[in-house]
N, C-alpha and C positions, 0 to 999 in steps of 0.2 A: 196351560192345559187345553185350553182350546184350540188353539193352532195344534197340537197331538191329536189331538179328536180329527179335525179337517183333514190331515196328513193320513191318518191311517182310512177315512172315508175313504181318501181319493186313491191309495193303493188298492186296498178292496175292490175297486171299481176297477180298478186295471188287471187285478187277479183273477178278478171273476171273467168276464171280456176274454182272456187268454185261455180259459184254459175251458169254455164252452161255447156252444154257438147259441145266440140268442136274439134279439131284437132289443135295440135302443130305442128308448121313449122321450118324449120333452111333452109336457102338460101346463094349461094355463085354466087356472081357474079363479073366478069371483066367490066371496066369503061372506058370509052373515056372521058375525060374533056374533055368541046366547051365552047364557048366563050371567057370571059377573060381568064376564069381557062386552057382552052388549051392552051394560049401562054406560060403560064410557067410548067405547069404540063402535062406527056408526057401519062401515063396512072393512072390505081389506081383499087385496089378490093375491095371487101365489102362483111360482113356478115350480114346474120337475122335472127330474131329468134322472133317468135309470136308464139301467141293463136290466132287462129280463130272460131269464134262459128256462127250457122246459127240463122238468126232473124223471115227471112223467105222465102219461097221456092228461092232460087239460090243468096240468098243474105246475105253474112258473114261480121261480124266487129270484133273488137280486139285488145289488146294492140302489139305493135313490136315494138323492138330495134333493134337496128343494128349499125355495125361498116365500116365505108369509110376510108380509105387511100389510097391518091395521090403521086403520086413521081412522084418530080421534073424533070425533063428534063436534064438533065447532060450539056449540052451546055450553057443552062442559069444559073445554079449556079456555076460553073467556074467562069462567072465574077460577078454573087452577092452570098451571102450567106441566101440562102433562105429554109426552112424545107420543109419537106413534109407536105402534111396538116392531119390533122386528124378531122375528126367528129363522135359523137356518138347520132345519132338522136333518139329521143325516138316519137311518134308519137299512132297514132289512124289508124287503119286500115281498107278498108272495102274492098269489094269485089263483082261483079254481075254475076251470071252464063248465059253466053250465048248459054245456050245449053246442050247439055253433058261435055262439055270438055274445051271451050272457056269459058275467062272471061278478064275482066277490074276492074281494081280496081285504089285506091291514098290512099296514107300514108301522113298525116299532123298531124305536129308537133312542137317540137323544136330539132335542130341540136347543143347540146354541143359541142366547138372547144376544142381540146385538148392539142393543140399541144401551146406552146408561142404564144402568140397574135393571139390567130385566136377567134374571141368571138361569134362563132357559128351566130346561127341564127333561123327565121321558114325555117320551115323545108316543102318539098311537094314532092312529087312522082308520076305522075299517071305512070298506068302500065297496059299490055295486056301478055295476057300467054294460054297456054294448057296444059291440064295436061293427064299425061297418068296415071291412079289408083293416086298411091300415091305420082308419081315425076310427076313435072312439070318445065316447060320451061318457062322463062319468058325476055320481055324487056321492058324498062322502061326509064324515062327520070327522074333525079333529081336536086334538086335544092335547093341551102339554100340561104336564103337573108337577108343581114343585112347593114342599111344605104345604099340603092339604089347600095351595092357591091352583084353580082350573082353569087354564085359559082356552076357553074350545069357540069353534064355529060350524056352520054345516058351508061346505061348498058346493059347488056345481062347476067342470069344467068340460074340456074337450084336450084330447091326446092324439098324438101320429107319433104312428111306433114307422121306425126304419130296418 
């Protein structure tokens, strides 16, 4: 089931690319887990990588993946043995320009877990940023949820669209 998920991500991504003109993204960003996921995971980073294309005037959608890993907390796996977590969320992108430069946007989707028993989840992001030309600044709150369990963080990253 998972590799169907990945496969149809990655054609999406090649449909959408074909058949509009848009701007490709790649983003890196540092994570805080909060909530439960902060009691045992201590930070975590993450990549992205989307197509965005415009619909119309200050408003883009688009396929994006991305990659989250959490590490643990060194205090608390000492007395359990517990992995870092991983997810590979594939999701629907959009975006609204507020301006020149400001915008908001949410990614929703589904979160692949990767790691031994982690069986991902939906996946959700909203997010606010500014961009200077081609780099932009962003922070964002995420969150995967599966069977009433929340695994969120807030990020902070930087993006260069091409």
């Amino acid at each position: 089931m998972k590799k169907l998920i990945l496969i149809a991500a990655f054609a999406l991504l090649g449909i959408g690319t074909s058949f509009a003109q848009g701007q490709f993204k790649i983003g890196f960003n540092g994570a805080i887990p909060v909530g439960d996921a902060g009691d045992v995971y201590n930070f975590g980073i993450a990549a992205d990588v989307g197509y965005l294309f415009e619909v119309a005037d200050l408003v883009w959608i688009g396929p994006q993946t991305s990659y989250f890993q959490y590490f643990v907390d060194d205090e608390i796996n000492g007395a359990e043995l517990i992995d870092d977590a991983q997810f590979l969320p594939i999701s629907a992108s959009s975006r609204i320009g507020l301006g020149e430069a400001f915008f908001l946007g949410a990614d929703l989707g589904y979160a692949v877990g990767l790691n031994e028993g982690n069986d991902g989840g939906f996946y959700y992001r909203p997010k606010a940023g500014y961009t200077f030309g081609a780099v932009g600044i962003m922070a964002s709150y995420s969150g995967v949820t599966n069977d009433g369990v929340v695994f969120s963080s807030i990020n902070f990253g930087v993006e260069v669209g091409f």
